[in-house]
C-alpha positions as CSV (number, residue, x, y, z in Angstrom):
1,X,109.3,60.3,103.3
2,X,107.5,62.4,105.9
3,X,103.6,61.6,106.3
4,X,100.8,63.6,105.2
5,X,101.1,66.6,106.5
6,X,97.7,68.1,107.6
7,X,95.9,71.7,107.7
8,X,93.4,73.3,109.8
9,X,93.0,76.8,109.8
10,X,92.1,78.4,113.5
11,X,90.1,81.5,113.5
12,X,87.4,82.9,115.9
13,X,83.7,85.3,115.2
14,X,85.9,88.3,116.4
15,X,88.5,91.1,115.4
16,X,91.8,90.3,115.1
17,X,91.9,86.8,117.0
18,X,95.2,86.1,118.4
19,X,97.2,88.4,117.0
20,X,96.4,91.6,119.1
21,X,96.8,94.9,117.0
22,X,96.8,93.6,113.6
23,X,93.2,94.5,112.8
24,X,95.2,97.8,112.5
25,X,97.1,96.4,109.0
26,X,95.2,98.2,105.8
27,X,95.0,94.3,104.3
28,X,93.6,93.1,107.6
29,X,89.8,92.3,106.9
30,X,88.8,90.7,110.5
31,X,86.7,93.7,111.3
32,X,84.3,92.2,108.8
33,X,83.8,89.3,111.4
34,X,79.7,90.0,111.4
35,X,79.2,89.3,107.8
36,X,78.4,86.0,106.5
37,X,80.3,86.9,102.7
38,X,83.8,86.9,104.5
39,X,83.7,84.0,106.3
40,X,81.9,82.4,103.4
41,X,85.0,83.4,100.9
42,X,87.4,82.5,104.0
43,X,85.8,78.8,103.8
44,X,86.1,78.5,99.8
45,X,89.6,80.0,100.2
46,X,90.1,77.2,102.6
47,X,88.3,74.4,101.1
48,X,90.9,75.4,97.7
49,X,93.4,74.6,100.1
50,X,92.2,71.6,101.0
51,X,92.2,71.9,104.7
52,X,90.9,69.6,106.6
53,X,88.4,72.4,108.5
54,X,87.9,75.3,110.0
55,X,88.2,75.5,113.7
56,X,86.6,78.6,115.3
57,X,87.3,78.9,118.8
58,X,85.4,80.9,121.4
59,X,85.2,82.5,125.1
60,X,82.2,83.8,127.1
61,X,84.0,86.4,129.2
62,X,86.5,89.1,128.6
63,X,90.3,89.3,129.5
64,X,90.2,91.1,132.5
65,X,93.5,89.6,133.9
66,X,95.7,92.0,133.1
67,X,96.3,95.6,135.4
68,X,93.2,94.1,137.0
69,X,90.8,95.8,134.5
70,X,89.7,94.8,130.7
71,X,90.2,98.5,129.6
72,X,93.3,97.1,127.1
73,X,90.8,94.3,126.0
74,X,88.8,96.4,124.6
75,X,91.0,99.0,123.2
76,X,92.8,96.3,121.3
77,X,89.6,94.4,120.4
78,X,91.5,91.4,122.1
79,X,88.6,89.1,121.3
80,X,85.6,91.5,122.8
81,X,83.4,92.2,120.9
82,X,83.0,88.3,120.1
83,X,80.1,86.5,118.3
84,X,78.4,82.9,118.9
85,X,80.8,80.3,116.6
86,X,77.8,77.9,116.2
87,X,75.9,80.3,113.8
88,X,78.7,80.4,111.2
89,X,77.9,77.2,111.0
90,X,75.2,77.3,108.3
91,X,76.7,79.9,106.2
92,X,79.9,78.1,106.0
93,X,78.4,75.0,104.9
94,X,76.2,76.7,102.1
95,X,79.5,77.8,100.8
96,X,81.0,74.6,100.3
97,X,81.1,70.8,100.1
98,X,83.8,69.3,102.3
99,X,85.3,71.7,104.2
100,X,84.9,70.6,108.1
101,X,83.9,72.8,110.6
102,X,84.9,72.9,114.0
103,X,82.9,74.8,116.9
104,X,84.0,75.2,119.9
105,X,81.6,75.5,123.6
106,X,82.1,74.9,126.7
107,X,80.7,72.7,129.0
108,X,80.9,75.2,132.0
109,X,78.4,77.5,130.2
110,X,75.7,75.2,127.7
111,X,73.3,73.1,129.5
112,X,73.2,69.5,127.6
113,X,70.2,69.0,126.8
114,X,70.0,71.8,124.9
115,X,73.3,72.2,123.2
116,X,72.8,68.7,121.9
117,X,70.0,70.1,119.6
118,X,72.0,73.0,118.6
119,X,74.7,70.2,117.1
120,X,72.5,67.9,116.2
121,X,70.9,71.0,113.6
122,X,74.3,71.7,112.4
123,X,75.4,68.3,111.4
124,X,72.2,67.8,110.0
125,X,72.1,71.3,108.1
126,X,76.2,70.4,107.2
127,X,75.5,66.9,105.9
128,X,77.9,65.4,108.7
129,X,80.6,68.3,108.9
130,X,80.6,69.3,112.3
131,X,83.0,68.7,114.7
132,X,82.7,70.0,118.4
133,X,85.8,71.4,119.9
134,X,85.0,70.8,124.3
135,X,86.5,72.8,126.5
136,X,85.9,73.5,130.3
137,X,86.7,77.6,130.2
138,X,88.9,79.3,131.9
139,X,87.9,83.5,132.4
140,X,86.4,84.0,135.7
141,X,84.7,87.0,134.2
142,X,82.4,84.3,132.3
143,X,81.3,82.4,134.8
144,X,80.3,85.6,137.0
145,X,77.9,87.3,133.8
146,X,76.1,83.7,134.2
147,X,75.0,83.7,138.1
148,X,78.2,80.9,139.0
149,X,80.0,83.3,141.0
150,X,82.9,82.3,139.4
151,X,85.0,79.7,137.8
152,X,85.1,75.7,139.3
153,X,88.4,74.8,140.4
154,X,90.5,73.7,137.5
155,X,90.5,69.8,137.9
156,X,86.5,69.7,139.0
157,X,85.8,71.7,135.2
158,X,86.7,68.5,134.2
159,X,84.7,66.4,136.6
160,X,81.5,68.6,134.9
161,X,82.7,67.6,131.7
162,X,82.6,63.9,132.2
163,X,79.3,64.0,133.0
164,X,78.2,66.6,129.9
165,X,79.4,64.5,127.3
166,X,78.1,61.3,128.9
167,X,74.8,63.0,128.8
168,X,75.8,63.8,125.2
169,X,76.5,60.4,124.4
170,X,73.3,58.7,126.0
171,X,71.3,61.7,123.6
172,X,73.3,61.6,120.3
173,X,73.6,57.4,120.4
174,X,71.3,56.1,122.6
175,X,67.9,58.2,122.4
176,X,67.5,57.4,118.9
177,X,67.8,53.6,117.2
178,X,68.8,52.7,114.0
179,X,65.4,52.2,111.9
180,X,63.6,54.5,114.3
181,X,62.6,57.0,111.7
182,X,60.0,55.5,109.0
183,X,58.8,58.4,106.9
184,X,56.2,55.4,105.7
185,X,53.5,57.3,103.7
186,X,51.8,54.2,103.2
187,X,51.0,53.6,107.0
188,X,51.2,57.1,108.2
189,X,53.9,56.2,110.9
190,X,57.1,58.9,110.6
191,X,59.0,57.5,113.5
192,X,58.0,54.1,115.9
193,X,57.8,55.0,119.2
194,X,59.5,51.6,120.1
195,X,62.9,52.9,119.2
196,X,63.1,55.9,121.2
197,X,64.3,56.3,124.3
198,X,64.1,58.8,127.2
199,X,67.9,58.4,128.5
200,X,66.6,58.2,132.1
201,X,70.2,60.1,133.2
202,X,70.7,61.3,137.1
203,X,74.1,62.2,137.6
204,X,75.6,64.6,140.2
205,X,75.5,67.7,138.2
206,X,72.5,67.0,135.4
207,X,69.0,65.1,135.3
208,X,68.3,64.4,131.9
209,X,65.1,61.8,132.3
210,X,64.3,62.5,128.9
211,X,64.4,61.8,124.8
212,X,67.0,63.5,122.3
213,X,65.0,66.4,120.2
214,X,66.6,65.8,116.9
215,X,66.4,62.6,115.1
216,X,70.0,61.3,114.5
217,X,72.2,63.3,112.4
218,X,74.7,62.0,109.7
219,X,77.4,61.6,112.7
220,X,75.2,61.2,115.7
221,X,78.3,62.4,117.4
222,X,80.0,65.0,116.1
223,X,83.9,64.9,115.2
224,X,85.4,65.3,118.5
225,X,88.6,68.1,119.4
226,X,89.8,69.0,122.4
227,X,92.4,71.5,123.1
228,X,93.0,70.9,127.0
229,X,96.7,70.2,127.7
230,X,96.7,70.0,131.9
231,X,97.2,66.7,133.3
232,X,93.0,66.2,133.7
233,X,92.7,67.4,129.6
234,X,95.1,65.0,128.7
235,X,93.3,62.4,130.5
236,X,89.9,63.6,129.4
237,X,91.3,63.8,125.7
238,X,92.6,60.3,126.1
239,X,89.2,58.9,126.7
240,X,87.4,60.8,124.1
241,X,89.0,63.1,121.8
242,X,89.4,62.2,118.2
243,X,91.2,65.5,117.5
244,X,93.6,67.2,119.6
245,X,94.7,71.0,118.8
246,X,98.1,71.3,121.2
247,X,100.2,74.8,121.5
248,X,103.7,74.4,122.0
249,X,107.1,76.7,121.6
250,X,109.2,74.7,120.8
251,X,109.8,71.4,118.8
252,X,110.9,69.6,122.1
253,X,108.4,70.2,123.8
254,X,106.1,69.4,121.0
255,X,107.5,66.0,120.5
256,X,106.9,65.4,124.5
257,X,103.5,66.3,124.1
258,X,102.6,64.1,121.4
259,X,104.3,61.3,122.5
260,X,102.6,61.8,126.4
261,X,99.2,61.9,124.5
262,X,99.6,58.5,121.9
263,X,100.7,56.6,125.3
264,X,97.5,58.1,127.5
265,X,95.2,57.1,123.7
266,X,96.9,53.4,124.0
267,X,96.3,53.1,127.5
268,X,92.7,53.9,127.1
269,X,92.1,50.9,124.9
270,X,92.1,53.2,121.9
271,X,94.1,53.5,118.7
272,X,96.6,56.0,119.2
273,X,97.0,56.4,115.2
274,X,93.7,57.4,114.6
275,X,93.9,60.5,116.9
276,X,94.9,63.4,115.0
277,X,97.5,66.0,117.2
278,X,97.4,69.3,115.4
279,X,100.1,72.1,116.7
280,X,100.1,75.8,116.3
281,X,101.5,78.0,113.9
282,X,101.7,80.8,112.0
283,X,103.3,80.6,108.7
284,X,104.3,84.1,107.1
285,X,105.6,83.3,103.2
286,X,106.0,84.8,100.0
287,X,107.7,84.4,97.0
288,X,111.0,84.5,98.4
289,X,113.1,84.2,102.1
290,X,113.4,87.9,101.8
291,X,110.0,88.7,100.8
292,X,108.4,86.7,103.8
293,X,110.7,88.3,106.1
294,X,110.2,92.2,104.8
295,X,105.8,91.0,105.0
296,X,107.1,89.7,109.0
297,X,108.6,93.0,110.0
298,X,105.8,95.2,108.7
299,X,103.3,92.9,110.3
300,X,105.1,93.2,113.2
301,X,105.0,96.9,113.4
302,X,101.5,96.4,114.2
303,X,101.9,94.1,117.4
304,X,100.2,95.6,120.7
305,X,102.4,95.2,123.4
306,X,99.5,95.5,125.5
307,X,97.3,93.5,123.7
308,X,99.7,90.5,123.8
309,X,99.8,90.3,127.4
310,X,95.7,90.6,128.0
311,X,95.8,87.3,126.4
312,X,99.2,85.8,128.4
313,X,97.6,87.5,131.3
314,X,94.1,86.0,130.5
315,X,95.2,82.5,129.4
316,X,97.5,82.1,132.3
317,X,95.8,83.5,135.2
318,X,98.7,85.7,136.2
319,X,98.6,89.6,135.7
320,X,101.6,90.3,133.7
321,X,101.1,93.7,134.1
322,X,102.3,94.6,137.5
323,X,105.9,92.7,136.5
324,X,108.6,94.6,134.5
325,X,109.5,94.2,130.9
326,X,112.9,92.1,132.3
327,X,111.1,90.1,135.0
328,X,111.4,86.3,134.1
329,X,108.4,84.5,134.1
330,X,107.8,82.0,137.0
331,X,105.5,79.4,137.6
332,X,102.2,80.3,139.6
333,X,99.6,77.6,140.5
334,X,96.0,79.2,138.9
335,X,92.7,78.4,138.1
336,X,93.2,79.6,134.1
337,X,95.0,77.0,131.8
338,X,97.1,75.0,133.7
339,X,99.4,73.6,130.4
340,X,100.4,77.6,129.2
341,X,101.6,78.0,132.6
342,X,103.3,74.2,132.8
343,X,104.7,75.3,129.1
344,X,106.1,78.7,129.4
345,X,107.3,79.0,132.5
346,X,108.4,75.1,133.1
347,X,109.2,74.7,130.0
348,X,113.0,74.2,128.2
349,X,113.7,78.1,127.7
350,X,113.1,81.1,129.9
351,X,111.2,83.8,129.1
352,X,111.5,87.6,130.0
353,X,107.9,89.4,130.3
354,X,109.1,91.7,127.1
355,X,109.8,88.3,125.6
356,X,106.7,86.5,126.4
357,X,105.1,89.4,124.8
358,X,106.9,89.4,122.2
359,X,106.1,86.0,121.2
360,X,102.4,85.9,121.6
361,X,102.0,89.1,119.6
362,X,101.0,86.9,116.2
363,X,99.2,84.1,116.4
364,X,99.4,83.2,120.0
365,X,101.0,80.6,121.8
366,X,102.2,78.9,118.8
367,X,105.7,79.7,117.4
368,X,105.7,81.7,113.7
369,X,107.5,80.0,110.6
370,X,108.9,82.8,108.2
371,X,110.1,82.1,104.9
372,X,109.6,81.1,101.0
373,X,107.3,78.0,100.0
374,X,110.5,75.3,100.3
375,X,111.7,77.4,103.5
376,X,108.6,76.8,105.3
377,X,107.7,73.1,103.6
378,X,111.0,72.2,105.0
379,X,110.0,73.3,108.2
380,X,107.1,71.6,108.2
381,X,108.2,68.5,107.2
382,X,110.9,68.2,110.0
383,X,108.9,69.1,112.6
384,X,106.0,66.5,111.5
385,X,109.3,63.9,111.3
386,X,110.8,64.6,114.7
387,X,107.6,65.2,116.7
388,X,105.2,62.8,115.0
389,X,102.4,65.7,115.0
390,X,100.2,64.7,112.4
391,X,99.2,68.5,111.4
392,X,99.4,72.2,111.9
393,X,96.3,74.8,113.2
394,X,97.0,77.5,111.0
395,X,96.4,81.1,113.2
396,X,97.1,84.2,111.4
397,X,99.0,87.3,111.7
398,X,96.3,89.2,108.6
399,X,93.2,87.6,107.3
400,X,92.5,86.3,104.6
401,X,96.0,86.9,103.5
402,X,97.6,84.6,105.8
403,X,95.6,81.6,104.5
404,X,95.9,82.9,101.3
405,X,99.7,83.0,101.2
406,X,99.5,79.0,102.7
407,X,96.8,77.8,100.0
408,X,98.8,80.2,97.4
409,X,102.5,79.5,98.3
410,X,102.7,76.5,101.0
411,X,99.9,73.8,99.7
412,X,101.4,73.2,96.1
413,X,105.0,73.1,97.4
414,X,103.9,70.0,100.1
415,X,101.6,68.7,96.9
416,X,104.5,68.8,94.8
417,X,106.4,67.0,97.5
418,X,103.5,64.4,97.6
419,X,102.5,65.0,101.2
420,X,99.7,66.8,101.1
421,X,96.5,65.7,99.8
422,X,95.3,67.0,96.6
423,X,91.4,66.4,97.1
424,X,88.9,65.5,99.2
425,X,87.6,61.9,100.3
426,X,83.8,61.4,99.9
427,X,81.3,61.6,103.0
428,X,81.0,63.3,106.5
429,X,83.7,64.9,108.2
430,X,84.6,61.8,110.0
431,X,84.5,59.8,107.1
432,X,87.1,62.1,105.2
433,X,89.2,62.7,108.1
434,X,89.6,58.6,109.1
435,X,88.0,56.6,106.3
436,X,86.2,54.4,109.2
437,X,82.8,55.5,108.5
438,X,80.1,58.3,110.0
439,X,80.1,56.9,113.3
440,X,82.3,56.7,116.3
441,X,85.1,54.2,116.1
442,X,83.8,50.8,117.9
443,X,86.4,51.2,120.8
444,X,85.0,54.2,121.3
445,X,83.7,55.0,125.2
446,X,80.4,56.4,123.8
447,X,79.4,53.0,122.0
448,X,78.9,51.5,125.8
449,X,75.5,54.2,125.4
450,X,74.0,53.1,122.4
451,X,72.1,50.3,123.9
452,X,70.2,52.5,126.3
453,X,68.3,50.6,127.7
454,X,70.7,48.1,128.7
455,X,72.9,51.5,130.2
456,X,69.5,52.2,132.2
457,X,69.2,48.8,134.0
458,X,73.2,49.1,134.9
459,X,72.7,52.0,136.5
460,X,70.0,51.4,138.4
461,X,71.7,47.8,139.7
462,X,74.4,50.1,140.9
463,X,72.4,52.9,142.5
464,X,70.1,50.2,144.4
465,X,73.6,48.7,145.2
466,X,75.0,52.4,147.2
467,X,74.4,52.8,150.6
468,X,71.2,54.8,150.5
469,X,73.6,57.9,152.2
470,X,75.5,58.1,149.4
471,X,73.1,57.2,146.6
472,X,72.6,60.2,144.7
């Protein structure tokens, strides 16, 4: 019997997400993306479901990539305009009781120190729901609206990122102790200044001398996903992730990913079971094979040509646009996302540009299931079996009524099956999603930080032990 199979639904604060000229369908509902009711009924609709979360990506930029301009960006609303992710946050979590949420921000763009309050807040204001999706960014455009000039070199991104979520760590584990919050009426003492500590951090990119803001929240850390799929992501996800979000075409090339990633977990020292691998999909269903397939052709009567290949374009770092339709796809080395380039065009199938575009035109880089509630459970069910993914990100070609025709059609067929949970467990996100408790699994890198002071005296042994040239 296959495992339990797992849902997360992928969405971001922005028309149309990943499936460029949808937001033209009459049941498509994105453009209500700036009210707090529609993602508040999306998150009910979801929690129904029983999805594991809600994982709402973001960008800061715009897809320029493509004919050199981001004129078909914005006439296909391919994610500009955009909102800030973190402030659905709150709404989502007065809407329900278990229902995980997932925010993505990049450590290119959010100093530290100050992002760690800003998750700190929502994992207090969620009782322990939050999960924080890292990524290192990969628009040029973005990093040229903040003063950077533009984008780090791929592999240093992830230099930068070591360092952020080690400041991270020291703030969300080690600031704070156990105990160090009283609320004692009786002596007037709220928290004892004895167990707070300034994390005393100089690194190459960040000095933070000083204490975390927030008291600890029901996770200090938040649930960890990363989505980066390069050779330095895996690595990085290896160390630290706790959820990994992959994109793959195929079901062979799925299966090499996920067994690459539970060898690189093992090799870190950390349990390669208790790392959940989610893959992308889109599932179309109805009632019937030829129901789903009639709701696939008129959704894809919508597809933007265009619109599809701003995001290839964007994502890969390679303007699609000054190729023809028939061109094959080659491998370029860029400074965008190194695994869509690895994937599509080194991948086990070659792709035409008309192809390409084709493909990404709903839901992205993830391949679309079509079909009735078995059709699509069957589906499911092999691919978890011959791949060992332990769960599918959801996109959608129409919202809500993509995740309404999974939580409608697909959730009581795999229920019925008995491989799909039927309720929630009890307690904070990580609780429910590993059953380990609200902390960070002991063999963890970030527990080496929760005895701060001890990380302190460390690293000052070995900066007094450096040369003093290349002390830092």
């Amino acid at each position: 019997m296959s495992k339990t199979i797992r849902f997360n639904a992928f969405d971001m604060n922005c028309v149309g997400h990943q499936s460029p000229g949808l937001w033209a369908h009459p049941r498509d509902k994105s453009w209500k993306y700036k009210d707090l009711d529609y993602w508040q009924d999306l998150a009910r609709t979801l929690e129904r479901g029983v999805f594991d979360g809600i994982f709402i990506a973001d960008v800061i930029g715009y897809y320029d990539v493509y004919k050199g301009s981001n004129y078909h960006a914005l006439h296909q609303a391919a994610q500009i305009p955009v909102n800030d992710p973190l402030q659905l946050a709150a709404p989502i979590a007065l809407a329900t009781e278990h229902l995980g949420i997932g925010i993505t921000a990049s450590t290119s763009f959010e100093h530290p120190y100050t992002f760690a309050r800003r998750l700190s807040t929502a994992d207090h204001h969620s009782k322990g729901r939050i999960g924080w999706n890292i990524v290192t960014s990969y628009l040029e455009s973005g990093a040229k609206n903040i003063g950077q000039g533009g984008l780090r070199r791929h592999d240093n991104r992830y230099e930068v990122a070591a360092e952020y979520i080690e400041v991270l760590y020291k703030l969300f584990e080690g600031s704070w102790e156990e105990g160090a919050v009283l609320r004692d009426r009786d002596r007037r003492i709220f928290t004892d200044p004895a167990k707070v500590h300034e994390i005393g951090h100089k690194g190459k990119y960040f000095e933070v001398p000083g204490y975390h803001l927030s008291e600890p929240s029901p996770q200090r850390t938040p649930v960890l996903y990363q989505a980066g799929a390069s050779g330095p992501g895996k690595a990085f996800a290896a160390e630290h992730a706790e959820c990994i979000f992959v994109a793959a075409p195929t079901r062979s090339v799925l299966k090499q990913h996920v067994a690459e990633t539970r060898r690189r977990v093992a090799e870190a020292g950390r349990d390669p079971k208790k790392v959940y691998i989610y893959t992308l999909v889109t599932i179309i269903t109805d009632e019937t094979d030829e129901k789903a397939q009639k709701k696939f052709e008129e959704y894809r009567d919508y597809v933007s040509y265009d619109g599809s290949l701003v995001f290839m374009s964007g994502w890969s770092g390679i303007d699609f646009g000054q190729y023809s339709p028939t061109d094959q796809v080659k491998k370029v080395e860029t400074n965008a996302i190194h695994s869509f380039v690895e994937h599509i065009a080194g991948g086990d199938k070659s792709w035409t540009i008309d192809e390409l575009a084709k493909f990404g035109g709903i839901g992205g880089l993830g391949p679309v299931f079509v079909g009735s509630p078995s059709r699509i459970a069957d589906i499911l069910q092999e691919w978890v079996d011959d791949t060992d993914v332990d769960g599918f990100n959801l996109a959608y070609a129409v919202t809500p009524d993509s995740f309404e025709d999974v939580v409608g059609y697909i959730v009581p067929e795999l229920q019925r099956r008995g491989v799909y949970p039927t309720t929630y467990k009890p307690g904070t996100l990580r609780e429910k999603l590993f059953g380990d408790g609200d902390y960070l699994a002991d063999n963890h890198p970030a527990n080496r930080y929760r005895d701060i002071e001890a990380v302190k005296r460390e690293e000052a042994e070995a900066a007094s032990a450096l040369p003093k040239s290349a002390a830092i």
